[in-house]
C-alpha positions as MATLAB code, in Angstrom:
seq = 'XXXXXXXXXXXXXXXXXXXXXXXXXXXXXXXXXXXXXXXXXXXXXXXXXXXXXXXXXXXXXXXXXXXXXXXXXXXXXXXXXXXXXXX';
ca = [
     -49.898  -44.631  -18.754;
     -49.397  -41.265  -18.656;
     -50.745  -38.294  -20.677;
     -49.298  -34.835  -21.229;
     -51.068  -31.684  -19.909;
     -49.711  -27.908  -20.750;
     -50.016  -25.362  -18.093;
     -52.819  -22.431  -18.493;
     -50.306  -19.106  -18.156;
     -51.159  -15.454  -19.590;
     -48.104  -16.000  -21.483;
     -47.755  -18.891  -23.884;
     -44.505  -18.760  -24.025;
     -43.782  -19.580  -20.652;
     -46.120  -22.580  -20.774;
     -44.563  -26.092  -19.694;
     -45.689  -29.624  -20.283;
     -45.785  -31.955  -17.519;
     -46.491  -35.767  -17.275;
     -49.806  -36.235  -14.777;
     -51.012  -40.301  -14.176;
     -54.816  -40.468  -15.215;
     -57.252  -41.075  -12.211;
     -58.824  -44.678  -12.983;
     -62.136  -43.663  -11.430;
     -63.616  -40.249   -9.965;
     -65.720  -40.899   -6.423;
     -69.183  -40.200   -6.302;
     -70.474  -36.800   -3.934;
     -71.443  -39.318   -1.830;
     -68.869  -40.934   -1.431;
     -66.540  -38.117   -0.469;
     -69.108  -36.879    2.098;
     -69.282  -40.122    3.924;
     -65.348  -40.449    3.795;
     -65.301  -36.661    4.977;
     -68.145  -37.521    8.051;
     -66.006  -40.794    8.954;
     -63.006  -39.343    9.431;
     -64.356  -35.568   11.264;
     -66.011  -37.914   13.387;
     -62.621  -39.525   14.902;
     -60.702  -36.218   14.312;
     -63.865  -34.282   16.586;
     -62.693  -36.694   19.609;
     -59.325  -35.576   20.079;
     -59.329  -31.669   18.589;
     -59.401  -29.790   21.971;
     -56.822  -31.932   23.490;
     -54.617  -31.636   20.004;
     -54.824  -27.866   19.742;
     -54.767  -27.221   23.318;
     -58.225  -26.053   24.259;
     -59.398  -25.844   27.514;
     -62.644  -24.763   28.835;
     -61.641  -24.956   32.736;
     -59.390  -22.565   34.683;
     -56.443  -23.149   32.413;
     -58.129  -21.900   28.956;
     -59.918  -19.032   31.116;
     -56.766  -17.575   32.453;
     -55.419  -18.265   28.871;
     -57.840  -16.218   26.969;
     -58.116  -13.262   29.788;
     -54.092  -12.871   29.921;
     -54.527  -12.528   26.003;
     -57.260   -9.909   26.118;
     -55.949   -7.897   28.443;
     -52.114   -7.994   26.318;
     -54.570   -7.182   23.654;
     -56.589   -4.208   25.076;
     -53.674   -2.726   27.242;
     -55.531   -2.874   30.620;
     -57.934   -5.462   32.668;
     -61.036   -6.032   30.297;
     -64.201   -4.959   31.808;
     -67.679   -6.849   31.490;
     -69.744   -6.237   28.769;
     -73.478   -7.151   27.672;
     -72.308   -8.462   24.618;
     -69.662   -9.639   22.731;
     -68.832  -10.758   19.193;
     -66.260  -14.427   18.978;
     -63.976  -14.139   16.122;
     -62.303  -17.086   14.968;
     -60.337  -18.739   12.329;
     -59.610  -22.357   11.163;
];
């Protein structure tokens, strides 16, 4: 069974109909968190070793060949620092 939904668009007359299936049933907020938990928990295992982090020599020399490309010259120490990351 299908049912027929029109697109929202500023201009109506570019609006299109498309088939979409019904979902039978909708899962519970708790159910979505404990499917979410299961599976970060066997994802968490292998994410350095996926993504290539290393925390020894490797991922040290990594990260200080990057700064330095970065900065233009051998970093320096500092007191502090601010980590910026994405994902």
């Amino acid at each position: 069974m299908f049912e027929i939904v029109r697109s929202v668009v500023a201009d109506a007359a570019t609006a299109r109909e498309y088939m979409v299936r019904p979902m039978s049933s909708v899962l519970s907020a708790e159910e979505i968190r404990d499917a979410n938990t299961r599976y970060h928990d066997v994802a968490a295992d292998h994410y350095d070793s996926k993504w290539g982090i290393d925390f020894g020599d490797l991922g040290l020399s990594q990260v200080s060949a990057k700064v330095r490309k970065a900065l233009g010259h051998e970093p320096g120490h500092y007191a502090r620092s601010l980590e910026i990351g994405s994902g």
